[in-house]
C-alpha positions as CSV (number, residue, x, y, z in Angstrom):
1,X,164.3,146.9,86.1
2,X,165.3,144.8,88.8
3,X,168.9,144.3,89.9
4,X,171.0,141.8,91.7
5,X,170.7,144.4,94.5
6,X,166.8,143.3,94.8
7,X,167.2,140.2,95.2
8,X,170.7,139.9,96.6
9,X,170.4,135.9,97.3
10,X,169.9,135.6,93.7
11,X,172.9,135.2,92.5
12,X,172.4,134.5,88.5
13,X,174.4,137.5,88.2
14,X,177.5,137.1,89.3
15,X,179.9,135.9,86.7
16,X,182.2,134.2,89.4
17,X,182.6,130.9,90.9
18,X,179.2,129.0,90.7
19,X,180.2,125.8,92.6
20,X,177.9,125.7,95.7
21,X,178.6,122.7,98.1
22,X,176.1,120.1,97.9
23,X,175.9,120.1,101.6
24,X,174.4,123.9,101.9
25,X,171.9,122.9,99.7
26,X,170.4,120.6,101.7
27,X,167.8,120.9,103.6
28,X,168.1,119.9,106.8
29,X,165.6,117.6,109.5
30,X,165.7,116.7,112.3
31,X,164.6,113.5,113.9
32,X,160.5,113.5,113.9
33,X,159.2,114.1,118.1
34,X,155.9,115.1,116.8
35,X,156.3,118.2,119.1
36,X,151.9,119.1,118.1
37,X,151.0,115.1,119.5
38,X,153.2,116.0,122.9
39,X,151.9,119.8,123.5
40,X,148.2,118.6,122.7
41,X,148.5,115.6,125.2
42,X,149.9,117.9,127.7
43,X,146.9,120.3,127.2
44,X,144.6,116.9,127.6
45,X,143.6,116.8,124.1
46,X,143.6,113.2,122.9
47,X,143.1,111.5,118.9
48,X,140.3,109.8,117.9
49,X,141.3,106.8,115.9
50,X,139.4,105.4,113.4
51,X,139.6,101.6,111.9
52,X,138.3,100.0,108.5
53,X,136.4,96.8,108.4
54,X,139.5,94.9,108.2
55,X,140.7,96.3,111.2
56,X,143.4,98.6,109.7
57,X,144.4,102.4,110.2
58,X,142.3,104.6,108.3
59,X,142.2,108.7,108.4
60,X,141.7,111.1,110.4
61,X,145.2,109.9,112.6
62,X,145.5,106.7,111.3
63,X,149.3,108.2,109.8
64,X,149.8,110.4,112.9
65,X,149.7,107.7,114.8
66,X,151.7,105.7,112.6
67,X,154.5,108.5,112.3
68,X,153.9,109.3,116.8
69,X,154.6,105.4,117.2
70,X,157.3,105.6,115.1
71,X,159.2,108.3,117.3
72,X,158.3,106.7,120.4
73,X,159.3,103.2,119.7
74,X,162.9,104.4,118.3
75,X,163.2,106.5,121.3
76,X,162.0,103.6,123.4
77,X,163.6,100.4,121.9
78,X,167.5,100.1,121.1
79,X,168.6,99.6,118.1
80,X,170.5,96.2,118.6
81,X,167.6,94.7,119.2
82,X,167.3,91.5,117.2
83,X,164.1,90.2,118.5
84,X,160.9,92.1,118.6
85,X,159.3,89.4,120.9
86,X,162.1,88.9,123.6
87,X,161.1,89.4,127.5
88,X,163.5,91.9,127.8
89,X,161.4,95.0,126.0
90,X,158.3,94.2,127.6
91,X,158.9,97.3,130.2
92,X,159.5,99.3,126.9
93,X,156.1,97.8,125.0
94,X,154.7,99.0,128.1
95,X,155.8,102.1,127.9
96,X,155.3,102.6,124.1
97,X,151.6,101.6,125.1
98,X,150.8,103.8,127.8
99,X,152.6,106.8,125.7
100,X,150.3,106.0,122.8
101,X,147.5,105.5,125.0
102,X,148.1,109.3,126.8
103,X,147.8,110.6,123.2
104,X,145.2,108.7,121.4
105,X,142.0,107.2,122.1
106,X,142.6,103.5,121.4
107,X,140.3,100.5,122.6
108,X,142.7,97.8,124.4
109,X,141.4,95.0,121.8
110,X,143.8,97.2,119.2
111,X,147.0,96.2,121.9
112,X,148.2,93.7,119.6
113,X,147.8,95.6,116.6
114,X,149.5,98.5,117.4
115,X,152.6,96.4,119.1
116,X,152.6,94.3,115.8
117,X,152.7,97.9,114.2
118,X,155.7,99.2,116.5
119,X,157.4,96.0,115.7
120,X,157.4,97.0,112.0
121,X,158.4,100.6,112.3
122,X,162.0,99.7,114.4
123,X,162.5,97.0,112.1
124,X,161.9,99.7,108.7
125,X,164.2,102.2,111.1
126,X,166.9,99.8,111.6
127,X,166.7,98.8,107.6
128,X,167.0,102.4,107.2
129,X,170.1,103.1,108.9
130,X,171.9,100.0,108.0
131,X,171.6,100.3,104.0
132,X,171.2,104.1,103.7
133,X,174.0,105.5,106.0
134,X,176.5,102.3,107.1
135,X,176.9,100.8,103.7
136,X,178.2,102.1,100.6
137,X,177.2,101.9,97.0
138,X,178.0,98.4,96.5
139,X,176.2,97.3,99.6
140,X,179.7,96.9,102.1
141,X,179.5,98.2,105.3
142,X,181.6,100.7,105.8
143,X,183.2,102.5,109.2
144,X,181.3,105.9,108.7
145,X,180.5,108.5,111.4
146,X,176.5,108.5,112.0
147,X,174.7,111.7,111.5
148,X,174.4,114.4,114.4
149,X,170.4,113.8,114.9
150,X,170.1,110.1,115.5
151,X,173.4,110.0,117.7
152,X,171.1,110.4,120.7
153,X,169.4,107.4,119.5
154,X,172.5,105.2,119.4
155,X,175.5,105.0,121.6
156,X,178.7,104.0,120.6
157,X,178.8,100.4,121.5
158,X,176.1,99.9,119.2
């Protein structure tokens, strides 16, 4: 018969205290940097993308290049940002388009779609940090300390 011995991180055993913080129990991520998309450009790989006849994403890549763009653009564009189309981030669309361009085989008639695309990944990301970690349960925003993976993403005066 087995004993707690044989398994000692079970712990369905022990009589004793059985409150575990919630926080040890979690699992925990980092931001994405889609480190396979980096080390396969750097080797000279590059993803085929594939388009349906409505001219939308489809498989194989279509969501790894959706979840690549993602990383790029919120590593690209700051977050107070408040409009997608200003002259000021056309150096970063540039740059968001030659790094998805080093990665993925994309024809430059998609430019627009894939901007349009970015556009609507930092908008979800900033949705995404304003109503699921600066505001509380009844919607208020509220002066709370950001967690450790995005703070290299926002600075302070943000």
């Amino acid at each position: 018969m087995a004993t707690n011995e044989d398994h000692p991180h079970d712990d369905s055993g022990h009589d004793g205290d059985k409150h575990v913080n919630k926080t040890e129990m979690e699992i925990r991520r980092g931001i994405t940097i889609m480190k396979r998309i980096i080390r396969d450009r750097d080797r000279g790989m590059k993803y085929d993308v594939h388009w349906s006849q409505e001219g939308q994403l489809i498989e194989p890549n279509g969501s790894t290049l959706t979840s690549y763009l993602g990383s790029v653009v919120r590593r690209e564009i700051p977050i107070t940002c408040e409009d997608w189309r200003s002259i000021v981030l056309d150096d970063a669309k540039d740059k968001i388009r030659s790094e998805i361009q080093r990665s993925f085989n994309i024809e430059d008639t998609r430019r627009d779609y894939i901007l349009k695309l970015a556009g609507k990944l930092h908008r979800g990301f900033r949705d995404f940090l304003s109503n699921k970690l600066l505001r509380d349960a009844d919607k208020i925003f509220v002066d709370a300390e950001l967690p450790n993976k995005y703070k290299d993403l926002i600075t302070p005066e943000e």
